[in-house]
C-alpha positions as CSV (number, residue, x, y, z in Angstrom):
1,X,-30.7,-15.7,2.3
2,X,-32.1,-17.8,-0.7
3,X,-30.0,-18.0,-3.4
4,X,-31.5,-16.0,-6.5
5,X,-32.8,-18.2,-9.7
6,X,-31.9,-17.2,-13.1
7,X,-34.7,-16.0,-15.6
8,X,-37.5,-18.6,-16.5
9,X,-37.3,-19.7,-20.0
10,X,-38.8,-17.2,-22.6
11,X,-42.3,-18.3,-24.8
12,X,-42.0,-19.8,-27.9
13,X,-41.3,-17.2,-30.6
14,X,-41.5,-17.5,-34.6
15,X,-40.6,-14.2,-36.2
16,X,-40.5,-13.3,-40.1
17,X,-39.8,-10.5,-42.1
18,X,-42.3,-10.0,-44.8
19,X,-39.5,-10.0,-47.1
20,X,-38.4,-13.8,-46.3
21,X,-39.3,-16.5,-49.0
22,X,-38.4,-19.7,-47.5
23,X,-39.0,-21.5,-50.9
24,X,-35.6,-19.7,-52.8
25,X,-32.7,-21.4,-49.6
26,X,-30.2,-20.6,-52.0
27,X,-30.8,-16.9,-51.0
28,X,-30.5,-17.5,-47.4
29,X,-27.7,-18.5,-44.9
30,X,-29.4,-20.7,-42.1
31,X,-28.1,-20.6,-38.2
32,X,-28.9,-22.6,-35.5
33,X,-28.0,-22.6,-32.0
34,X,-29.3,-25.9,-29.9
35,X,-28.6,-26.5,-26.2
36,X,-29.8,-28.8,-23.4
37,X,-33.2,-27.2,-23.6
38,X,-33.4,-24.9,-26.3
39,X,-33.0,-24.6,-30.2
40,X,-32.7,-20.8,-31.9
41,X,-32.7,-20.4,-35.5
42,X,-32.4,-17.6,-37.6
43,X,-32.0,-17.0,-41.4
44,X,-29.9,-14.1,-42.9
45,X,-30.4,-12.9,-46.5
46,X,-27.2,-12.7,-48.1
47,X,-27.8,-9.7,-50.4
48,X,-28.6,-7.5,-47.7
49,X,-27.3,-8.8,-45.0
50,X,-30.1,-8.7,-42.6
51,X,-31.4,-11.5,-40.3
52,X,-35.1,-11.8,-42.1
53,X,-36.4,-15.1,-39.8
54,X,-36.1,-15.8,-36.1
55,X,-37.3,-18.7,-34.1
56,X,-37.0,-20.1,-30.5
57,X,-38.8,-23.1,-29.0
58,X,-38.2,-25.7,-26.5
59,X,-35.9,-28.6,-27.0
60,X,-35.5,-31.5,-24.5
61,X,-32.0,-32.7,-25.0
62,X,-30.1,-32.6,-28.2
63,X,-30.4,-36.4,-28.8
64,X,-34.2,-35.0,-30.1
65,X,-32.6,-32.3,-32.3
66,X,-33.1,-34.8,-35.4
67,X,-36.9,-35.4,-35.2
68,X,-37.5,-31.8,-33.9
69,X,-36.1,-30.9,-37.3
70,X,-37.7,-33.2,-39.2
71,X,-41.0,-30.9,-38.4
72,X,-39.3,-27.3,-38.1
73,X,-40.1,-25.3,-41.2
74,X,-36.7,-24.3,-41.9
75,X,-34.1,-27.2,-41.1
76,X,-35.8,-29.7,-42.4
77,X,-35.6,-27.8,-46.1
78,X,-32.1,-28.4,-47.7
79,X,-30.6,-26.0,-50.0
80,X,-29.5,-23.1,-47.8
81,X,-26.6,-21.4,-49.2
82,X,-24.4,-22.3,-45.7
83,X,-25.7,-23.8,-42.8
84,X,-24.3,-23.3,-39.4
85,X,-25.2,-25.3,-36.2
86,X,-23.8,-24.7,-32.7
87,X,-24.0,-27.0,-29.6
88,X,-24.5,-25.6,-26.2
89,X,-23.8,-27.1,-23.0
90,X,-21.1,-29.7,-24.7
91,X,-18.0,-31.2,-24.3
92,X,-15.1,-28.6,-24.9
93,X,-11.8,-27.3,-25.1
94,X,-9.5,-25.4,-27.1
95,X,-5.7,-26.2,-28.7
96,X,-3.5,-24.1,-30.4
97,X,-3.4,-24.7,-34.0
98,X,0.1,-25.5,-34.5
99,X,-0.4,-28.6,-31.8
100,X,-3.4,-30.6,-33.1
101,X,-3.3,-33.3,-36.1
102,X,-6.2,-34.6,-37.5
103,X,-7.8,-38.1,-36.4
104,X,-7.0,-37.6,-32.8
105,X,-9.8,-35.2,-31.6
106,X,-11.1,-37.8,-28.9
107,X,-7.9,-38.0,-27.3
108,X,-7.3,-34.5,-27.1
109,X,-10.8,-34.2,-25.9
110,X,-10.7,-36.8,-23.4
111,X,-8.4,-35.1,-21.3
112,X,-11.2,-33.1,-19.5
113,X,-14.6,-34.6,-21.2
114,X,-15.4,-38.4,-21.2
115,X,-17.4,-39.3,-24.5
116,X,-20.3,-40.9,-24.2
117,X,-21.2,-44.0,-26.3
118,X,-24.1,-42.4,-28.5
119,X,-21.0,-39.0,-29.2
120,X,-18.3,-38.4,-31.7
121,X,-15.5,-35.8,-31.2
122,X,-15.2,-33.3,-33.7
123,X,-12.8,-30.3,-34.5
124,X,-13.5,-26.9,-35.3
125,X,-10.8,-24.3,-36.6
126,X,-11.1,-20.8,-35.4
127,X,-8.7,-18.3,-37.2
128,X,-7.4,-15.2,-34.9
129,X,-6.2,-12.0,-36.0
130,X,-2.5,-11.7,-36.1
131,X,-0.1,-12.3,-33.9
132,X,-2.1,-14.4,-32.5
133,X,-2.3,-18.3,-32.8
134,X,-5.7,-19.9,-34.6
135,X,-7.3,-22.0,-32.4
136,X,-8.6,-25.5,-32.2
137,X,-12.4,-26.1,-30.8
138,X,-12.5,-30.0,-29.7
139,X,-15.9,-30.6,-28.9
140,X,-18.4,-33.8,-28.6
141,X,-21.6,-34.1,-30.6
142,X,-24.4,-36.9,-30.3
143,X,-23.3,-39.3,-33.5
144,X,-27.2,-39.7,-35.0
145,X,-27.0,-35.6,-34.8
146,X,-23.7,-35.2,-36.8
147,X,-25.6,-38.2,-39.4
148,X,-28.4,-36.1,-39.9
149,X,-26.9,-33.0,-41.0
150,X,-25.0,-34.4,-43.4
151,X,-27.6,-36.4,-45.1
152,X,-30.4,-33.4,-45.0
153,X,-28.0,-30.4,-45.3
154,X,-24.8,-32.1,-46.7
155,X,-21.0,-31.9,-46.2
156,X,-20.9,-28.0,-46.6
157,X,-23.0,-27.8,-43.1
158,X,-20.9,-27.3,-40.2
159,X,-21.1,-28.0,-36.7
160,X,-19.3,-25.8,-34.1
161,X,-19.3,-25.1,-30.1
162,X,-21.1,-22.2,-28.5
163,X,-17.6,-21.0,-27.3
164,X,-16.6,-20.5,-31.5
165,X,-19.9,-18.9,-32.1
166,X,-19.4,-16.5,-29.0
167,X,-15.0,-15.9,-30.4
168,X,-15.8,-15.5,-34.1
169,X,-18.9,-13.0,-33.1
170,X,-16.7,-11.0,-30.6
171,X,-13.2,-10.8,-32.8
172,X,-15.9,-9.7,-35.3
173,X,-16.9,-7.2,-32.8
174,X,-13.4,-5.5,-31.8
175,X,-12.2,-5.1,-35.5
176,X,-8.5,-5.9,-36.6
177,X,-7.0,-2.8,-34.0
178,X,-5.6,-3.6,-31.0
179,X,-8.0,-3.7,-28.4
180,X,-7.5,-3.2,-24.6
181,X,-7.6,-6.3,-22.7
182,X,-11.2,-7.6,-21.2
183,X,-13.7,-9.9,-20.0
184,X,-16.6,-10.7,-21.6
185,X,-19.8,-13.1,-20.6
186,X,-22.3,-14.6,-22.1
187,X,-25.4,-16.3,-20.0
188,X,-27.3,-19.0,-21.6
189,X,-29.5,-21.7,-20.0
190,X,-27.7,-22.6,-17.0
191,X,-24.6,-21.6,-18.4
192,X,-21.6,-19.2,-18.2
193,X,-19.4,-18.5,-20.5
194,X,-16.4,-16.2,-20.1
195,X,-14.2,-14.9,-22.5
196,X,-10.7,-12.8,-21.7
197,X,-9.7,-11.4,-25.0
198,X,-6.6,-9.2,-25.3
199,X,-4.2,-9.5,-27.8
200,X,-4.4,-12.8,-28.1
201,X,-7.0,-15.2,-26.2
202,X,-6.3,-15.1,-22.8
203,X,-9.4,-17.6,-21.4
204,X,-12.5,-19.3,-22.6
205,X,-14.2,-22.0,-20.2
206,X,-18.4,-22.2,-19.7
207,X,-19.2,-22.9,-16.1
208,X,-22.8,-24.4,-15.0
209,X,-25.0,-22.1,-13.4
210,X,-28.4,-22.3,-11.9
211,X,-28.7,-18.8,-9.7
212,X,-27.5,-15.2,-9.9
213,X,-24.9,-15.9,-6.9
214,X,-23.3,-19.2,-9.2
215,X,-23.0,-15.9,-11.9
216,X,-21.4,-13.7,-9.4
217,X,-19.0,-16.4,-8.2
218,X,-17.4,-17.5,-11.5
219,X,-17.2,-14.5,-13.1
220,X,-14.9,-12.7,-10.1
221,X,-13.4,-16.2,-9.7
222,X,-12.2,-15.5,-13.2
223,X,-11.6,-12.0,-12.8
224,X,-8.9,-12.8,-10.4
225,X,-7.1,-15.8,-11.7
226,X,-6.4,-13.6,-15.1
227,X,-5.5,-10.3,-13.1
228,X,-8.2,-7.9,-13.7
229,X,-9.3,-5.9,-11.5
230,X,-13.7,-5.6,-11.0
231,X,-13.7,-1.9,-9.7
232,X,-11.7,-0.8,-12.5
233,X,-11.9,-3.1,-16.0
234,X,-14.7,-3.0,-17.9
235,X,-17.2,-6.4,-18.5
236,X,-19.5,-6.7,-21.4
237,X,-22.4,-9.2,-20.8
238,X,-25.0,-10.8,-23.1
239,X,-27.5,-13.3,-23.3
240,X,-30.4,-14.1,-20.4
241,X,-30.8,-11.6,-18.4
242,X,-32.9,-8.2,-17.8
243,X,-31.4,-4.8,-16.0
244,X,-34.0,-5.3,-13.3
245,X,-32.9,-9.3,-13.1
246,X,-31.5,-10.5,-9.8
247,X,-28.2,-11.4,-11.9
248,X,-27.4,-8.0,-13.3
249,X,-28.4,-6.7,-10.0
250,X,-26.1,-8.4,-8.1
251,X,-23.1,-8.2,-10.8
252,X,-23.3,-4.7,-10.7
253,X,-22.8,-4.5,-6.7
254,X,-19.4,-6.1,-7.5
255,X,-18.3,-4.8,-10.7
256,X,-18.2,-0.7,-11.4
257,X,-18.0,-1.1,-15.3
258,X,-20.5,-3.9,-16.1
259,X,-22.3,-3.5,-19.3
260,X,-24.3,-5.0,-22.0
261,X,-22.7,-5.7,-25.0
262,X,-24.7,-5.2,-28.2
263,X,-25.8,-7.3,-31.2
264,X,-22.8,-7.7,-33.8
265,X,-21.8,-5.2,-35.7
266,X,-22.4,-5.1,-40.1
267,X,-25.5,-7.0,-39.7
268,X,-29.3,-5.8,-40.4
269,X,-32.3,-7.3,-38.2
270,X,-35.4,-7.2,-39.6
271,X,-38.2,-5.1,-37.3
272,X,-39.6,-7.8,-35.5
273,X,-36.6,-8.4,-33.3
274,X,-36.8,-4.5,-32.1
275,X,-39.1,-6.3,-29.6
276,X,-36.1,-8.2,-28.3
277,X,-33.0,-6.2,-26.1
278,X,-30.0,-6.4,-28.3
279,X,-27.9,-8.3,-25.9
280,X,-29.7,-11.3,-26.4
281,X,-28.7,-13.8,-28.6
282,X,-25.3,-12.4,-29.8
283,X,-24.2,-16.1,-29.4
284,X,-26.5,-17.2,-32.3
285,X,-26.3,-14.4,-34.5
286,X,-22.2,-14.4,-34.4
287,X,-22.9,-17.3,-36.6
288,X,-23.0,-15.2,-39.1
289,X,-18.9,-14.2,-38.5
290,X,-18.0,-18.4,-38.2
291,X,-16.5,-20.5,-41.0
């Protein structure tokens, strides 16, 4: 039996509420979300907190990120009240706050990611509800990207991993309660990304995929490494994928309680993006909930 492909990649698409005047940045709070092929953007109007511009176009490799901006409408324009941009398909891992110290973020990172000549580690901190520990994102971004954002957007623009988008975006999600213990998943471009969230983070790893049976694979791989149990606990899933895909079909002949999650909560999305499921792109608008 051939093994199942994931979706193709969706058209270009530039969305904009009627409302949005890109000329007045200091109104606006600019996110971006760039991967091996793809680069999102979306701009949220602070005073009503609503998502007013939405964009997603093609993007080679990340190392063209700079001149791709130079000739988008919206990052090449400095000014933006805050500017967040996450990297997809990176170098990553996680350490508990208490353990890292500043200046050594390539060592900590080069115990499972080898940096490449043209990359620079950085460090993200991601604070946790108590009692649980904040957490340290050590990450690798391409050197001439980090440059560029801080001479067009300055020092007040941050750089994160997709993994910190998807934490801060979910914690937002499950409110300062306690929450019962579960597995979430978000599928971008030919990768996985699970999440075990209970009262404090249990897992976060991304895993390379290319078809429906790679999905299917990782996420009960997971599943059973952390103890939970796929005809009984309950798996919220965003990102690329349909209900009538071959992924979500096949996930669902293994696990009884799959669902799609929804976009994050205390937001407002302009009409346009009523076009679009809500489980897509959580990833970039959790941006929103990131430091």
């Amino acid at each position: 039996m051939p093994a199942s492909p994931l979706l193709p990649a969706p058209e270009t698409l530039r969305l904009r509420d009627d409302t949005f005047d890109p000329t007045n940045p200091t109104a606006y709070q600019l996110y971006a979300l760039a991967g091996p092929g793809r680069l999102r953007v979306a701009a949220l109007d602070i005073a009503r907190q609503k998502v007013v511009a939405f964009d997603d176009l093609a993007l080679s490799s990340l190392a063209e990120l700079p001149a791709v901006a130079a000739d988008h409408e919206l990052l090449s324009q400095p000014g933006w009240a805050r500017l967040r941009l996450a990297l997809a398909g990176r170098g990553c891992s996680l350490l508990p706050a208490p353990l890292y110290r500043p200046g050594d973020e390539a060592a900590y990172l080069g115990l499972h990611y080898e940096l490449a000549a043209t990359e620079e580690a950085l460090a993200y901190v991601l604070h946790l509800p108590a009692p649980a520990t904040d957490m340290v994102s050590l990450f690798a971004a391409p050197t001439q990207l980090v440059a560029w954002l801080q001479q067009v957007h300055g020092p007040g623009a941050r750089l994160l991993p997709l993994a910190s988008a998807l934490l801060g975006g979910l914690l937002h999600q499950r409110g300062p309660g306690p929450a019962p213990r579960q597995l979430y998943l978000s599928l971008g471009d030919q990768e996985l990304t699970a999440i075990v969230l209970g009262s404090q983070l249990e897992f976060c790893n991304s895993f390379a995929v290319s078809t429906a049976e790679d999905v299917v694979y990782f996420t009960i791989l997971v599943m059973q490494e952390l103890g939970l149990n796929p005809d009984q606990d309950a798996v919220t899933i965003w990102g690329e994928l349909t209900s009538d895909s071959a992924t979500f079909t096949l996930l669902s002949t293994y696990l009884r309680n799959l669902r799609f999650g929804t976009r994050p909560f205390g937001l407002q999305y302009f009409y346009y993006l009523n076009e679009i499921a809500e489980y897509r792109h959580f990833d970039l608008f959790s941006l929103a909930f990131c430091e």
